[in-house]
C-alpha positions in Angstrom: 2.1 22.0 19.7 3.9 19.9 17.0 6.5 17.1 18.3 10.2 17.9 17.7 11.8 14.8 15.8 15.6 15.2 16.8 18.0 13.8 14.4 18.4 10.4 16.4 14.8 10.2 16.1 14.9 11.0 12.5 17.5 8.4 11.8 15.2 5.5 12.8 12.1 7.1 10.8 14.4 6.9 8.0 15.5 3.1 8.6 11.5 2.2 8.4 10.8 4.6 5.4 13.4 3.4 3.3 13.0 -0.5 4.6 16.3 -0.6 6.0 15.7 -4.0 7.9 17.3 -7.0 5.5 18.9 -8.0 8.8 15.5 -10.3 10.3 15.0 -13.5 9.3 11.6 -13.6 8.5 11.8 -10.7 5.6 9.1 -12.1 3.6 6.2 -11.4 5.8 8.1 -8.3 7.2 6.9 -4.6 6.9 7.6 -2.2 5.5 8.7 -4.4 2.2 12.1 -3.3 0.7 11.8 -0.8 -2.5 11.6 -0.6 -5.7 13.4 1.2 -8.0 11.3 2.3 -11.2 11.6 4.8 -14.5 8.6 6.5 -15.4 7.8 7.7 -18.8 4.8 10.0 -18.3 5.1 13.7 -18.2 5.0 14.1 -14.8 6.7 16.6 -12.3 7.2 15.3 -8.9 4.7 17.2 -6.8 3.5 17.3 -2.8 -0.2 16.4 -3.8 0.9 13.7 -5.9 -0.9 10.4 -6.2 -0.4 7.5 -8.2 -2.8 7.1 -11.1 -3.4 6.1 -15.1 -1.3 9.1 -16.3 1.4 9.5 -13.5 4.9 7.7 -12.9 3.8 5.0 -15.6 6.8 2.8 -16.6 7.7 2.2 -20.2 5.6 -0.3 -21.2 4.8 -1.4 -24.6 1.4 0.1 -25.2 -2.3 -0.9 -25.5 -5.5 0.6 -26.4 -4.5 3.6 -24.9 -1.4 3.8 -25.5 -1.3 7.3 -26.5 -0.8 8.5 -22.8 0.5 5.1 -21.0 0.7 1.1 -21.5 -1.0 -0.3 -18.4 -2.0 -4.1 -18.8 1.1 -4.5 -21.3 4.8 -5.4 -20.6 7.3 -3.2 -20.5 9.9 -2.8 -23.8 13.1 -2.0 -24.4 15.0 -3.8 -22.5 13.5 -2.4 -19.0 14.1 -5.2 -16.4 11.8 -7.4 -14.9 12.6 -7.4 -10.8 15.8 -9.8 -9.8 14.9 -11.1 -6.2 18.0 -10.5 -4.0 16.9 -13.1 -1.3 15.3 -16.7 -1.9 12.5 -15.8 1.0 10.7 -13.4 -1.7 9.4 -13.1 -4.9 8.5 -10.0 -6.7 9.4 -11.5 -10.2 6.1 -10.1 -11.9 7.0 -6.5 -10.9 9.6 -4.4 -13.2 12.4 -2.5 -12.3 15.3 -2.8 -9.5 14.6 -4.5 -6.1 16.8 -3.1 -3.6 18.3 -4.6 -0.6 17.8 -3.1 2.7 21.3 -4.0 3.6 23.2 -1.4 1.2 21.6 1.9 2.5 24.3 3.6 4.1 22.4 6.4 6.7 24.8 9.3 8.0 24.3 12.7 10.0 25.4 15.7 7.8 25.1 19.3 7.7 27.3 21.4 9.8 25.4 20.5 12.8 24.6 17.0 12.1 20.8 17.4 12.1 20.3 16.4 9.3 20.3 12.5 8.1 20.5 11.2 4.9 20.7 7.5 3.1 22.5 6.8 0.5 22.4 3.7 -2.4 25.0 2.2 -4.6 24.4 3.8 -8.1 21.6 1.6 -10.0 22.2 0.9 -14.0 19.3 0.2 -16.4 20.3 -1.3 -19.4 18.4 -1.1 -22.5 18.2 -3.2 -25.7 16.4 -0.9 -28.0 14.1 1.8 -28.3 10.0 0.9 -28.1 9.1 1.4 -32.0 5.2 0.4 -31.6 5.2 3.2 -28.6 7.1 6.9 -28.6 6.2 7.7 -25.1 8.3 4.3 -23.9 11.5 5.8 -25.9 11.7 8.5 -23.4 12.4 8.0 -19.9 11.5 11.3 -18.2 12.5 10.3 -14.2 12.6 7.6 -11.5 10.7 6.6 -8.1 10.9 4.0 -5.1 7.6 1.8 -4.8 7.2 -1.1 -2.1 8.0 -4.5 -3.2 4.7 -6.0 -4.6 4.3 -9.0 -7.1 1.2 -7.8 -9.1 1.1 -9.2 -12.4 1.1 -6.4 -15.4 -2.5 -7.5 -16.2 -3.8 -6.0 -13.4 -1.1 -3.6 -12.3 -2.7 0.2 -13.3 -5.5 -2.0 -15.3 -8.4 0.6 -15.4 -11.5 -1.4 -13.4 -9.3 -4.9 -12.8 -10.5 -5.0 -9.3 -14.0 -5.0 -7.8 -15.2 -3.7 -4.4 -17.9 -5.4 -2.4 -18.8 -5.9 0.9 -17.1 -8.8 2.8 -18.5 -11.3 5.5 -18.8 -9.4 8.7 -17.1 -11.0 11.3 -18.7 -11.2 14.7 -17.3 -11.5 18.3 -19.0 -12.2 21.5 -21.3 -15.2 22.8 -22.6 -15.6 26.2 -19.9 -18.2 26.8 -17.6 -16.0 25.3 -18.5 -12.4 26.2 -17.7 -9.5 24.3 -17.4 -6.7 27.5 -17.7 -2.9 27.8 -18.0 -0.1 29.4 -20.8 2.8 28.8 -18.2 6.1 28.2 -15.3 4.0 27.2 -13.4 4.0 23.9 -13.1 0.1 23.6 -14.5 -3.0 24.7 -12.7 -6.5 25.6 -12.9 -9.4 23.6 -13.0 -12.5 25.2 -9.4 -14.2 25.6 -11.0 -17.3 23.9 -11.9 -15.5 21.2 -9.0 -14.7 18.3 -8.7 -11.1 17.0 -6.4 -11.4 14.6 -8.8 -10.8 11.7 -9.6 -7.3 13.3 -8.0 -4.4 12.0 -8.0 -0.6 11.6 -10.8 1.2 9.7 -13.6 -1.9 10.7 -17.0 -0.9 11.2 -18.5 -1.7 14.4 -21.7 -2.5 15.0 -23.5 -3.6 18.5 -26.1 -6.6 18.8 -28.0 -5.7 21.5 -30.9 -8.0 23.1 -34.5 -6.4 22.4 -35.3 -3.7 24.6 -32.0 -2.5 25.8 -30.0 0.5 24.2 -27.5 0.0 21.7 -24.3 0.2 22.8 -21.7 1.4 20.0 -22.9 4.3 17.7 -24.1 3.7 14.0 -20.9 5.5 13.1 -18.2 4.0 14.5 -15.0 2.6 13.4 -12.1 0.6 14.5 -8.8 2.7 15.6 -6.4 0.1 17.1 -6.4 -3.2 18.2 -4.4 -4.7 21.2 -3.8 -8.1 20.2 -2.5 -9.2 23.5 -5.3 -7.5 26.2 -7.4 -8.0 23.3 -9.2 -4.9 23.8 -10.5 -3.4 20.8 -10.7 1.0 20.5 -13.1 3.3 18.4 -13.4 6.3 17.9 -16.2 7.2 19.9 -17.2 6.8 23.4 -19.5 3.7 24.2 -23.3 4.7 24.5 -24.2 1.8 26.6 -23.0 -1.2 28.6 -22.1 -4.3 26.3 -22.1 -7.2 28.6 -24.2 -10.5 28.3 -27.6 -9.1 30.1 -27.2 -6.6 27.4 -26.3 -8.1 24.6 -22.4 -9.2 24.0 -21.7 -9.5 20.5 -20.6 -6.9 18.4 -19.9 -7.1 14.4 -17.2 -5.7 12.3 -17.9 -4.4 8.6 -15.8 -4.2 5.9 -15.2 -4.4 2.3 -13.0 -6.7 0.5 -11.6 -6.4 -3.2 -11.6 -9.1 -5.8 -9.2 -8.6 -8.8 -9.7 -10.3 -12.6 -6.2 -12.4 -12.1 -4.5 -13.9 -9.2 -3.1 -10.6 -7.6 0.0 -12.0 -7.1 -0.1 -9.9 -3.1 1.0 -11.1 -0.5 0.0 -10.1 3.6 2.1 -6.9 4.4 2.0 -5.8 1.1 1.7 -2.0 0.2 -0.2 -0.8 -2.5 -2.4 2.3 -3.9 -6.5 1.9 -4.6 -7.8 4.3 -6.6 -11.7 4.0 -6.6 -13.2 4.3 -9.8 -16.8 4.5 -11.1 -17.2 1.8 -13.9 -16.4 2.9 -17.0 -14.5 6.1 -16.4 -10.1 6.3 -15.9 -10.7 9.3 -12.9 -14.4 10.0 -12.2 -15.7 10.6 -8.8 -15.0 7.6 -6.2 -18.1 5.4 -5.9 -18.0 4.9 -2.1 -14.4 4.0 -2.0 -11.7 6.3 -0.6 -8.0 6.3 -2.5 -5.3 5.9 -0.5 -2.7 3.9 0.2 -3.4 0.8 1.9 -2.0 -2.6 3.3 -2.9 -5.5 2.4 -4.5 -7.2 5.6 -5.4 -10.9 4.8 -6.0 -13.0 1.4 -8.5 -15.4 0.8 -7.5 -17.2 -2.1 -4.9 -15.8 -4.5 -7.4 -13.0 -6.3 -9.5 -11.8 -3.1 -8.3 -9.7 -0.4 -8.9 -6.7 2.6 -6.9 -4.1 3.4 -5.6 -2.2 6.6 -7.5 0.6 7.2 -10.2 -1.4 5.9 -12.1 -0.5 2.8 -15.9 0.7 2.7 -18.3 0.7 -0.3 -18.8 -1.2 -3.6 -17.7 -0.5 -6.8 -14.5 -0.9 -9.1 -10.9 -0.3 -8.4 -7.4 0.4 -9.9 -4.5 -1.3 -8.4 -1.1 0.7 -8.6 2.0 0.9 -7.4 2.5 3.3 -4.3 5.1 5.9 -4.5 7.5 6.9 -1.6 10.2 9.0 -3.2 10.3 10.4 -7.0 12.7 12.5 -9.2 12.4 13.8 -12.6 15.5 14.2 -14.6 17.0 17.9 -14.5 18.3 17.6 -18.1 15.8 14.8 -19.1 14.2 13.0 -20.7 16.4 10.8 -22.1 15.2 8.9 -25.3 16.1 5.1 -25.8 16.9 4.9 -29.1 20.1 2.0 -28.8 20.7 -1.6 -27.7 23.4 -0.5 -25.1 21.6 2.6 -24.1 22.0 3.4 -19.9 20.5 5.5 -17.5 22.3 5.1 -14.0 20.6 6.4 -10.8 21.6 7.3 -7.5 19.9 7.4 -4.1 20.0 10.1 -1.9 17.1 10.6 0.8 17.7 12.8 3.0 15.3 14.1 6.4 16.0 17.3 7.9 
């Protein structure tokens, strides 16, 4: 049966969801990131099944070849902001919109019971200078969302096919000085303490090296489902089909793919974002081997390849966009920007019952 959350539980969900944690010290390389706030333009009404994509919860921007139903690739007009960083430990300047601060949210029990929590923000004010004249669709803002923080650049931001999908270097764990060690029936298998296992993750394939003759131990299928960094025992999820131990072969290999954008992606470890897998050439064909989703960015290596948590499989191309926690569209909207002086104020209510 399902798991009651009671309302003390429900409090600290909400801290996490809504990155209510400006009080560490380290908040650069903390997750969850703090949010966003951003307009959108599009036609869009907020829906369960939403994801992010070409034609949903675009910001104004100024246009482009396509700007007929959104401006990806372009910067934004009219006056919409580019991010203000609240602390000097992080920089989200290349992303648009209002950075909040984890410190403001203001979480309280309400209802007549008190089961039910809600946070609350300080009411946000965009500003505008003008109205978007090379662009109609920018002129009207139709509603508002919460992203996490990211500092993509807008030449790659909802770019159709910026990114490219290929496999990465497989990594692989396990010598006979070193021993990778497990269990026939087991869910996991021990690293060696010598060996690091930090560039493991969630969503790895796992493949087992074992010496001629002697029955592979992990099947072909197989994928990473947790790491523990400190016993440094590794879990799948599937039972082990044979002993993996030095007289059988100690070495097993993880898989994954890695994704390499046209510009420095401007990401950062931690970093939350939406994939959408494309086929080359199309805005929303069929995925070509890679699954949309959300994902976290996992490690870097350099400033335009990276890897993701749950790792990525599959080749192909790729649309980076912003992900989407919380969205609204206006009840008497939209509102056209027309005027230098033009305002549309915003405020934050998220509530978990």
């Amino acid at each position: 049966m399902a798991l009651l959350v009671p309302a003390i539980g429900e409090i600290e969900s909400l801290r996490y969801l809504i990155g209510a944690n400006n009080h560490v010290p380290d908040l650069s390389t903390t997750n969850p990131r703090n949010l966003i706030l951003k307009l959108f333009s599009s036609d869009t009404t907020p829906a369960d099944t939403d994801v992010p994509s070409r034609t949903r919860y675009y910001e104004p921007y100024a246009g482009g070849p396509d700007a007929a139903s959104c401006g990806y690739g372009t910067a934004p007009v009219t006056g919409y902001p580019s991010v203000i960083n609240n602390r000097p430990d992080q920089d989200f300047s290349a992303n648009y919109g209002i950075l909040l601060n984890g410190s403001r949210w203001i979480i309280r029990r309400t209802g007549t019971s008190g089961t039910t929590v809600t946070a609350n923000y300080p009411e946000q004010t965009f500003t505008f200078t003008g109205d978007a004249a090379n662009n109609t669709n920018a002129d009207y803002i139709r509603g508002y969302y919460l992203a996490r923080a990211n500092n993509m650049p807008v030449d790659l931001l909802g770019v159709q096919n910026a990114a490219t999908v290929a496999i990465g270097t497989a990594i692989s764990k396990g010598t006979t000085g070193n021993p990778t060690i497990g269990i026939v029936g087991n869910r996991f298998f021990t690293i060696d303490s010598g060996v690091t296992v930090d560039d493991i993750t969630v969503g790895m394939a796992v493949t087992h090296n074992a010496i001629t003759g002697q029955t592979v131990g992990i099947a072909t299928t197989a994928q990473v489902v947790g790491v523990d960094r400190s016993t440094k025992q590794v879990f799948i999820d599937s039972p082990l089909l044979a002993n993996i131990q030095v007289a059988t072969g100690c070495t097993v290999t993880f898989n994954f793919s890695k994704i390499t954008t046209s510009v420095n992606c401007g990401l950062k470890t931690g970093d939350v974002i939406y994939i959408e897998g494309n086929q080359s050439g199309t805005t929303t064909g069929a995925n070509w081997g890679i699954t949309s989703s959300t994902y976290t960015v996992f490690g870097l290596n350099g400033n335009r390849e990276f890897f993701t948590t749950p790792s990525m499989h599959g080749t192909g191309t790729a649309t980076l966009l912003n992900s989407v926690f919380y969205a609204e569209r206006f009840t008497n909207g939209p509102y056209r920007i027309q005027n230098p002086g033009d305002e549309i104020k915003v405020t934050l209510n998220v509530t978990l019952e």
